[in-house]
N, C-alpha and C positions, 0 to 999 in steps of 0.2 A: 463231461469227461471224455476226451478223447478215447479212440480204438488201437491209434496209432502203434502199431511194432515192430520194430529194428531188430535188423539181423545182420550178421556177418555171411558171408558166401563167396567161396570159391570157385572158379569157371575157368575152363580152359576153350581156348577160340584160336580157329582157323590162324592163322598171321595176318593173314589178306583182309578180315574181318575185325581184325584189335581195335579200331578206331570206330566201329560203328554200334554208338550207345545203344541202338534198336535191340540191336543182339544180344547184348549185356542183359538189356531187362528180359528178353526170350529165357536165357540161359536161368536167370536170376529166380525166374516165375518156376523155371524147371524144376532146379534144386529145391524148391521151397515147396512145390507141389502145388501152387495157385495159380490162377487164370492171370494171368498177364496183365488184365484192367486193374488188376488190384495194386500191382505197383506203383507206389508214388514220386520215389526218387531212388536214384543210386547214384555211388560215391565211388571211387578209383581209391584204394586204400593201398595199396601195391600190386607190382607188377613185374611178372620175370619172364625170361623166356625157355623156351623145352623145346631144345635141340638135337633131343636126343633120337628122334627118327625123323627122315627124307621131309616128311612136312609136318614142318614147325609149328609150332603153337605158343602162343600166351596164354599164362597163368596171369588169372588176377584175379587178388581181394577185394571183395565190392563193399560197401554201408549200404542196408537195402531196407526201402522202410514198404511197410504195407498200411494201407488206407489214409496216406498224409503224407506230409512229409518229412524228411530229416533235421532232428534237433541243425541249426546251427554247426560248424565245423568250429571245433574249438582253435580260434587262432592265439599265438604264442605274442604277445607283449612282454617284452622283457620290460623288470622293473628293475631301472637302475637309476637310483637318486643320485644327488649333486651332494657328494663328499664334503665337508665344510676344511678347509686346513686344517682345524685344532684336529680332527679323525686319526687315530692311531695308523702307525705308515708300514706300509709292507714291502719291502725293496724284492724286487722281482728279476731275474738276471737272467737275461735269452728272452726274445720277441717270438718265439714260433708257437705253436698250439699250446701246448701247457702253460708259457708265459703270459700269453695273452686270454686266456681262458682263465689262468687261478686271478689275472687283475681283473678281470670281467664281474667274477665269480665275489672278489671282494670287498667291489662297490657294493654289489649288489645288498653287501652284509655291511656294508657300512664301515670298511676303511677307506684307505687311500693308498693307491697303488701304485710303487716308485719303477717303471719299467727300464732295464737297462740293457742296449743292444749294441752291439759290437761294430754291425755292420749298420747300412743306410737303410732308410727308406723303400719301401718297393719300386716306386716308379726311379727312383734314382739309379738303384742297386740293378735296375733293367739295363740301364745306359753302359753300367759296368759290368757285364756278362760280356757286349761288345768285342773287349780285346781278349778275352778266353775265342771266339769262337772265330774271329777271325786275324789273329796274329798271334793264340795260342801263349798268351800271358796272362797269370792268375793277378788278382787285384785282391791279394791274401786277407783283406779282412771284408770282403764284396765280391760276393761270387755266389756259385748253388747251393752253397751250403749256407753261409753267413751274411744275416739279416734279414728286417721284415717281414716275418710267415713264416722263417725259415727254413728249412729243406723244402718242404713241401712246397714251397711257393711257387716256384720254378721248374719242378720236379713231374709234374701230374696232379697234383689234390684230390687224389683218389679218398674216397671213404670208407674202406672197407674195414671193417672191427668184428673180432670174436667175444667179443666183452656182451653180457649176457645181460644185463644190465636194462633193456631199451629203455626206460623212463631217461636218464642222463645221455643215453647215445640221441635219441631223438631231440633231446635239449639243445645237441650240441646242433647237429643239422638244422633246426628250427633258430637257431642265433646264427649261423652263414646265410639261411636267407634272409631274414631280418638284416643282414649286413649287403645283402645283392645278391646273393649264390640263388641260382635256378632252381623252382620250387620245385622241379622233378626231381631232386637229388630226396626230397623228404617221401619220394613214391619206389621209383627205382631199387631192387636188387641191390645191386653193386654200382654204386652213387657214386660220382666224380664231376666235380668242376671243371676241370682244365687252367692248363696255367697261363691261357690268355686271360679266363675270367677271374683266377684267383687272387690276384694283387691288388686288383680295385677291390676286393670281400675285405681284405687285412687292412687295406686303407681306412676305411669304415668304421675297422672295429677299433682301429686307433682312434677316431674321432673321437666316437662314442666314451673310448677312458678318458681323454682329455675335455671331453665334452662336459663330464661328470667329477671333474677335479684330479686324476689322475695325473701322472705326469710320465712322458716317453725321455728317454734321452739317447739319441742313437751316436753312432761313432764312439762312443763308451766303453772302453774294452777293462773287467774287470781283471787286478792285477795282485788282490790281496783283502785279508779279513780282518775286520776290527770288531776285537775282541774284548769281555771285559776282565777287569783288574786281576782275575784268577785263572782267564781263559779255558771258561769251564760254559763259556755262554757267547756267541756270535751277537753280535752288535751291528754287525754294518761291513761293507765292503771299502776298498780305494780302487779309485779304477787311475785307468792309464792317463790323464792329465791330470793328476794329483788332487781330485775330488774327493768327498768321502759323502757315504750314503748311510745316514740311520734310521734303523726300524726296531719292530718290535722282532722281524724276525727276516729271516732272508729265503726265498725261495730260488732255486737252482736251477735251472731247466733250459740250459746251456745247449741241448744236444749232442749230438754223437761225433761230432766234429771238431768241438773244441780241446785242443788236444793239451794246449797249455793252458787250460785250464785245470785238468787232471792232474799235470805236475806244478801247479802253484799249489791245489791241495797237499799234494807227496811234499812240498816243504814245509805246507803248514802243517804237518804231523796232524791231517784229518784219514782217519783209514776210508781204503779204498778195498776193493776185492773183484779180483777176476768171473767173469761170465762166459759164457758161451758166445759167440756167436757164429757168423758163415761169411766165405768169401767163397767166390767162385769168375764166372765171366759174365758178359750180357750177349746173350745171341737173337738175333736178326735174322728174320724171315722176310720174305715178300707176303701181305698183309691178306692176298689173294691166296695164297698157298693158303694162307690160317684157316680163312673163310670157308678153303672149298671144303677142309678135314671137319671142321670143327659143324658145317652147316651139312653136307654129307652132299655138298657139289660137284659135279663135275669139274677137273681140273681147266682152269681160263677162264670158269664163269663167272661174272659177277653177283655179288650179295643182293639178294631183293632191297630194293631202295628200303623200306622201311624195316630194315635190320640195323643193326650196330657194327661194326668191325667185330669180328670176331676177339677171343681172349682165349685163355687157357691158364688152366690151376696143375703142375703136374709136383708129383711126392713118391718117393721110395727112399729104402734105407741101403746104404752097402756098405758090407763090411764095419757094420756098427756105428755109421755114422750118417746123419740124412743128408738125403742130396732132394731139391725143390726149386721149382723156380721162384721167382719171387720180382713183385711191382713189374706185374705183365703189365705192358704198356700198346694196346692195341691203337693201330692208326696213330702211332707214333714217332721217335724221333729218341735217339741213343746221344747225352750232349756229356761236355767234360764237368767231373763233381771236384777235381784236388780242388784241394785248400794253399797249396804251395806248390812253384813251380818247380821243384825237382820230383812231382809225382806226377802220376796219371792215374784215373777214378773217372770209372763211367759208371752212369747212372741211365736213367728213362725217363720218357715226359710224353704226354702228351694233350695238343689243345682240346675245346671243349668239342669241336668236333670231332674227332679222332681220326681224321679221312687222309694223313699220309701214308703213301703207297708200303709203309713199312708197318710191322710188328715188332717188338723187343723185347727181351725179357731178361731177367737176371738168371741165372743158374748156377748154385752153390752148394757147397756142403759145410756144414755145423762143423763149426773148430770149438773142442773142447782146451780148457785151460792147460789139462797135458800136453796137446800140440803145441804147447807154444814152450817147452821148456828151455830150448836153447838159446829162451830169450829171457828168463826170469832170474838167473842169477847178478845180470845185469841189471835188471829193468823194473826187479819186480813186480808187483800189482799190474804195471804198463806194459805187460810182456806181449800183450795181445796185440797192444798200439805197436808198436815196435816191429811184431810180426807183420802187421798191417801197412805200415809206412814202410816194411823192405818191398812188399808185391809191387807198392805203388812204385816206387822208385826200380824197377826193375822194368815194368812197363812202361816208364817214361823212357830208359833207356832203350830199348827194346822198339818203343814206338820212333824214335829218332828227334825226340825233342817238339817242343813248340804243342805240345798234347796231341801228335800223333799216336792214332793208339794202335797198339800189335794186337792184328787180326788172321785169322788163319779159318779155313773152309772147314763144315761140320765134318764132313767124313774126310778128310785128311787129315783134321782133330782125330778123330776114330782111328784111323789107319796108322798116325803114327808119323806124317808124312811131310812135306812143306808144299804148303799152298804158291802155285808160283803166280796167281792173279786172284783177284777178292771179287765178288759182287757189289751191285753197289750199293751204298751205302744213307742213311742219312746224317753220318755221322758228321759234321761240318770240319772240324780240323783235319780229317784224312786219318785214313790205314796205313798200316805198312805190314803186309806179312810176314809172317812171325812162327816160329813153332813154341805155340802155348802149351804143347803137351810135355817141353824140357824145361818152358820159362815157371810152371807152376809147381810149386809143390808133387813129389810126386803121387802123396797120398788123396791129395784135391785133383790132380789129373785124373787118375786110376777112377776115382768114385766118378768123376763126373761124366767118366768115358763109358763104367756102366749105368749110370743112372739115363745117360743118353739114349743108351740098347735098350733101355727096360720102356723108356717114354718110347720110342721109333714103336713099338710096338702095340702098345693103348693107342697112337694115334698115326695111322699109317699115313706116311708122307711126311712127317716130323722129320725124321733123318734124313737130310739131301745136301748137297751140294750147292746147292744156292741158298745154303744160311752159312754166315757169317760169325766167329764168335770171336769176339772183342774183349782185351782183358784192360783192367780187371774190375771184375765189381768187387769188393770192399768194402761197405761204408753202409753195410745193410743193417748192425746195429751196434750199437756200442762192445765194447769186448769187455767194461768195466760197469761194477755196480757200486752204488756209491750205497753202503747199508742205510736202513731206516729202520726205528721201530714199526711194527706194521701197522700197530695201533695205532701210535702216535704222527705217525710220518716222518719223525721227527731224527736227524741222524741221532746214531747208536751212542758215539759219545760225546758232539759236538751240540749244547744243546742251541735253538736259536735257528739253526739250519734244516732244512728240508729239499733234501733232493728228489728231484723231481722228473718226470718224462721219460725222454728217450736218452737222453746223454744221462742221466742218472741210473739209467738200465730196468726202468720201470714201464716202458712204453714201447709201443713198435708201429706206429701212423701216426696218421695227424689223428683221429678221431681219441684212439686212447691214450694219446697226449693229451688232450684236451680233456679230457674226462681226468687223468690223474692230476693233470693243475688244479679242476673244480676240486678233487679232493683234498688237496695240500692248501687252498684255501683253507675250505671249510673247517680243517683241522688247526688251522691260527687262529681264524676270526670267528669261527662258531659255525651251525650248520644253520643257523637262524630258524625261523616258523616250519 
């Protein structure tokens, strides 16, 4: 009979010393209160860092065995069989995290997964980003928002989730690396791909449906429902070359972008219901500034090689409404998100290494459904869209066309002022100065002009003149919820339909989009063993 015993153990180390296992087991022997020989193996189970004074440390979880060594590391084989045809058919509409996660998720239970995409392929859909960024023309059904992985694909593939859940969040991280994604995203904090690596992970996991009888079909743009004899029960979709797709049931997960598809629902008399969400701007730091506040540097110094770009998480409320940043993008790059060339929509990205000389960030405040009333007599349900589509089209104006976007200096933001030259930028179509504090709302100005003063403060040096704020961000989540039973998943009156993710206002990343697909599977096809 073995002596062997496993423990969990917490240690924080030097920065300078992260890398050196010695220490590990020193530290490990510490907390456990044994002689050091007794250790037999240790294990990196996670790892974060603590910035919080002049010299930094790593935090990390160990597996720590005494007298032996550590069982095996459980590795994650997904079991996903080969679907036969006759398999009951689940039509799936939208390719991004939920889409391809609930078809994942329904091999797996032994259907067959009919995946339907609007846009192209990843590596195709790369070619067509192209004239967005350098001739500033949308490719409206092939861009950052639509197709292959969708949003996220192009976006950052950051992983970060409040979903409390880890058994299914680790499922999800453990099938990207199983598809190529770097096994440090299963160790890391706050995990992120990059969208140089993430297109070849979605590639993959397309194989793997088609590998196992599924079926993709891209350029597919759904255009209407097929319903049966009493239309009290969804049957199938028609998409845009006069196709028709039947299942047993249709899952939705469209995301936050598809706009017409929101009013092909409004004609099919499917109810829809307004949500909250936020629009604000993206502002742009030098990546060095971030570093120096956020690592407690002297200003011009550079980051110890074996740091990260720095980030930042910042939240307050004013005047009743929150103002946050949102999809910090450190060591990154601010690119154009419309969906159509009469708007402008910026977004953030950044590669797996994060090393451009820039930081970005979104900065917004929560628009509730009352903000939007001057648009709901009109627009109803879509009053949010509508609101959304005017900012956009007011910065494409405003930017001078072709997705220049209107940019204006932080403290000339503040002051009220017009910025007469910009810093620069990594924005590829170009700025054009702009006074964003008359082009936005004046209730989204006002908060974000204090929510600015309140962050200049937690992080001194935040507030300066060589940041940049670019409008508009937009497209941080859907402004519509598409109801469901919560039990069931299933919509409230339509039955057959399951909306889904973040276009259906259930999701807000890639991670719990993909968690809400694995559950709108499960809830068609069973939760199996």
């Amino acid at each position: 009979m073995s002596d062997t015993t496993c423990h969990t153990v917490a240690i924080t180390i030097p920065l300078e010393d992260s890398e050196n296992e010695s220490l590990w087991r020193a530290e490990a022997a510490k907390k456990l209160g044994v002689d050091e020989s007794r250790i037999g193996e240790v294990r990196l189970q996670k790892r974060s860092i603590d910035a919080r004074r002049a010299d930094i440390r790593i935090q990390m979880r160990l597996d720590v065995s005494l007298d032996g060594a550590l069982p095996a590391a459980e590795v994650y084989v997904p079991d996903y069989p080969s679907v036969p045809g006759t398999a009951k058919r689940i039509v799936i509409v939208g390719m991004g995290p939920a889409g391809m996660f609930a078809a994942l998720r329904a091999i797996e239970l032994g259907w067959k997964p009919i995946l339907l995409e609007r846009g192209k392929d990843a590596i195709a859909r790369r070619f067509d980003l192209a004239p967005i960024l350098r001739e500033g023309r949308i490719i409206e059904e092939s861009n950052y928002c639509f197709g292959e992985g969708g949003a996220g694909t192009y976006s950052d593939g950051k992983l970060y989730t409040r979903a409390k859940k880890r058994g299914p969040v680790r499922k999800v991280y453990e099938t990207f690396v199983e598809h190529g994604a770097p096994v440090e995203i299963l160790i890391d904090a706050h995990p992120h791909i990059g969208s140089n690596l993430l297109p070849n992970v979605v590639r993959a996991m397309r194989e793997t449906i088609l590998k196992c009888g599924g079926e993709v079909h891209f350029e597919t743009r759904v255009e209407g429902l097929i319903r049966d004899s009493d239309g009290g029960r969804l049957r199938g979709v028609v998409t845009n070359n006069g196709s028709e797709f039947l299942g047993e049931a249709v899952i939705l997960a469209t995301g936050h972008s598809a706009r017409d598809v929101y009013r092909m629902l409004v004609r099919e008399d499917v109810a829809l219901e307004q949500k909250p969400f936020a629009v604000g701007v993206r502002i742009e730091h030098p990546q060095l500034l971030i570093d120096s506040i956020q690592y407690s540097y002297k200003r011009g110094v550079e980051r110890h090689a074996m740091l990260p770009a720095a980030s930042y998480n910042l939240a307050t409320k004013i005047d009743d409404r929150g103002v946050h940043s949102f999809c910090m993008c450190p060591g990154g790059f601010i690119v154009p998100a419309a969906t159509e060339n009469d708007e402008v929509v910026v977004n953030g990205m950044s590669l797996a290494r994060r090393d451009s000389p820039f930081a970005n960030s979104g900065m917004v405040v929560t628009v509730e459904p009352e903000d939007t009333a001057e648009f709901q007599a009109e627009h109803g349900a879509l009053a949010g869209v509508a609101f959304q589509k005017r900012l956009e089209m007011i910065a494409s104006e405003a930017g001078g066309g072709k997705q220049k976007a209107p940019s204006q200096r932080m403290r000339d933001f503040l002051k009220e002022r017009d910025s007469r030259s910009l810093p620069d930028t990594s924005y590829v179509p170009g700025l054009t100065p702009a006074p964003l504090h008359e082009l936005l709302p004046k209730g989204i100005a006002e908060r974000i002009q204090g929510g600015l003063r309140v962050f200049g403060k937690s992080m001194n040096g935040y507030v300066t003149q060589d940041a940049n704020l670019v409008g508009f961000e937009t497209r941080t989540s859907s402004p519509i919820r598409i109801p469901r039973n919560p039990d069931t998943l299933e919509h409230v009156d339509l039955k057959g339909l399951y909306p889904c993710g973040e276009g259906a206002g259930y999701a807000g990343g890639i991670v719990s989009a993909a968690l809400d697909g694995m559950r709108c599977a499960e809830a068609i096809c069973g939760e199996g063993e």
